[in-house]
VMD Tcl script that draws the C-alpha trace (Angstrom):
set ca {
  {1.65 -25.64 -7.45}
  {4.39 -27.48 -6.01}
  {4.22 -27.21 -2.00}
  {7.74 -27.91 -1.31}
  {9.38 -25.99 -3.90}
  {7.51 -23.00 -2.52}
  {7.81 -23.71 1.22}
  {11.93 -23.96 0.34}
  {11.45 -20.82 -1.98}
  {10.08 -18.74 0.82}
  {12.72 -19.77 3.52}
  {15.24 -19.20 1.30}
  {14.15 -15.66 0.40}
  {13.97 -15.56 4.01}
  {17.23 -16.60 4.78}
  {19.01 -14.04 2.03}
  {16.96 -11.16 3.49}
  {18.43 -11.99 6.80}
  {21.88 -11.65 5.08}
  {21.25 -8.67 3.31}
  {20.23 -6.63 6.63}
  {23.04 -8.20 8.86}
  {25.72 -7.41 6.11}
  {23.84 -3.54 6.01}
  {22.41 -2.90 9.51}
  {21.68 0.73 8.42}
  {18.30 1.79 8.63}
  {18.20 5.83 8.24}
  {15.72 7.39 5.63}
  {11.80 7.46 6.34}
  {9.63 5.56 8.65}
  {8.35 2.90 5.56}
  {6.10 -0.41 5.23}
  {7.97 -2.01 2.21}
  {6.54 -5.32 2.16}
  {7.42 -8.37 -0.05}
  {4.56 -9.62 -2.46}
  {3.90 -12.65 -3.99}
  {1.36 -12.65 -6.63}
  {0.01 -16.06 -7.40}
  {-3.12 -16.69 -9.39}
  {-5.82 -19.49 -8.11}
  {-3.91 -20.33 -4.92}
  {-5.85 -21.30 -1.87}
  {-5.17 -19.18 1.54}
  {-4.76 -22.41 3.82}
  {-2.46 -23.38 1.49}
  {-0.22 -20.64 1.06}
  {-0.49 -20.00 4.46}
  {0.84 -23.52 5.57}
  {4.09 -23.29 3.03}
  {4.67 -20.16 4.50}
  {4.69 -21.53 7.91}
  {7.33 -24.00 6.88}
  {9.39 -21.34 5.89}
  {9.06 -19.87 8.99}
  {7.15 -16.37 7.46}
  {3.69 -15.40 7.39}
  {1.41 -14.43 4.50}
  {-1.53 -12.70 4.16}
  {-4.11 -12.16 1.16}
  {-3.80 -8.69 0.15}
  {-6.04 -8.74 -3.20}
  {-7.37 -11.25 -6.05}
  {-4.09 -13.35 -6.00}
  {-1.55 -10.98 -4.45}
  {-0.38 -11.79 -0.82}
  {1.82 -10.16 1.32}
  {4.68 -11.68 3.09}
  {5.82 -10.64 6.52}
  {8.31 -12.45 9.33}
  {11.27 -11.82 11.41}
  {13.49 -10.79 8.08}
  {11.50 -7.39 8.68}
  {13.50 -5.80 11.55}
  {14.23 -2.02 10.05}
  {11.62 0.98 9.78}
  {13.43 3.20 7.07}
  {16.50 2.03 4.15}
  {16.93 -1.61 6.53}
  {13.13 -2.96 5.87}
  {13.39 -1.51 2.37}
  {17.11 -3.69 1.48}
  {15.36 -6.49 3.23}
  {12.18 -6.55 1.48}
  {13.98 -6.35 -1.86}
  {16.00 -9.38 -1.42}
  {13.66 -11.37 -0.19}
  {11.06 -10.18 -3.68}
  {14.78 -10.25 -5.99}
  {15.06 -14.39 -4.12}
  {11.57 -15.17 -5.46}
  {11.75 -13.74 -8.31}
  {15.47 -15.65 -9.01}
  {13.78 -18.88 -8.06}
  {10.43 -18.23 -11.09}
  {8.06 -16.51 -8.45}
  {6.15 -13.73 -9.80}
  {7.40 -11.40 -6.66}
  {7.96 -7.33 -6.15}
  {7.68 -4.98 -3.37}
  {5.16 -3.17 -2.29}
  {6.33 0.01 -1.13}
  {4.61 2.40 1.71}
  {6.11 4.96 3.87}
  {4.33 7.03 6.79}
}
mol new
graphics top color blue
foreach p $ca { graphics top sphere $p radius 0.5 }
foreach p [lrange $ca 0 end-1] q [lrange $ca 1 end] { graphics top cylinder $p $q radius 0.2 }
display resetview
């Protein structure tokens, strides 16, 4: 796995969900916990964890190579965090990331 392509893969996705939720600042609808996954098989934590740094997000192992992605492009509770956590998935996914969202509401 190629360290740079994903550090630049995950700031990017973090960069378009930024744009997404300042071009759409509404955030009506339920009270949610959409979160951004990244499923990657036979990746090492420390690893992950350091591109993710560079890209200015943090990850977190959510289950046998599935991690969840969280950072500042996460501002909304209801329609904003969903839009948000969409793009940044739909920016992973553009750049051959096996990425979808992992949808939750309270």
């Amino acid at each position: 796995m190629d360290f740079g392509k994903l550090s630049a893969d995950l700031k990017k996705a973090k960069d378009y969900a930024i744009t997404v939720g300042m071009a759409d600042k509404d955030d009506g609808g339920t009270c949610n916990f959409d979160t951004p996954v990244l499923l990657v098989k036979n990746a090492r934590l420390d690893f992950l964890k350091k591109a993710a740094e560079n890209a200015g997000v943090n990850i977190s192992r959510w289950g046998s190579g599935y991690y969840h992605i969280y950072g500042d492009f996460l501002w909304g509770q209801g329609n904003l965090r969903t839009r948000m956590a969409e793009a940044f998935a739909k920016s992973l996914k553009d750049s051959g990331w096996d990425s979808y969202v992992y949808y939750a509401m309270d």
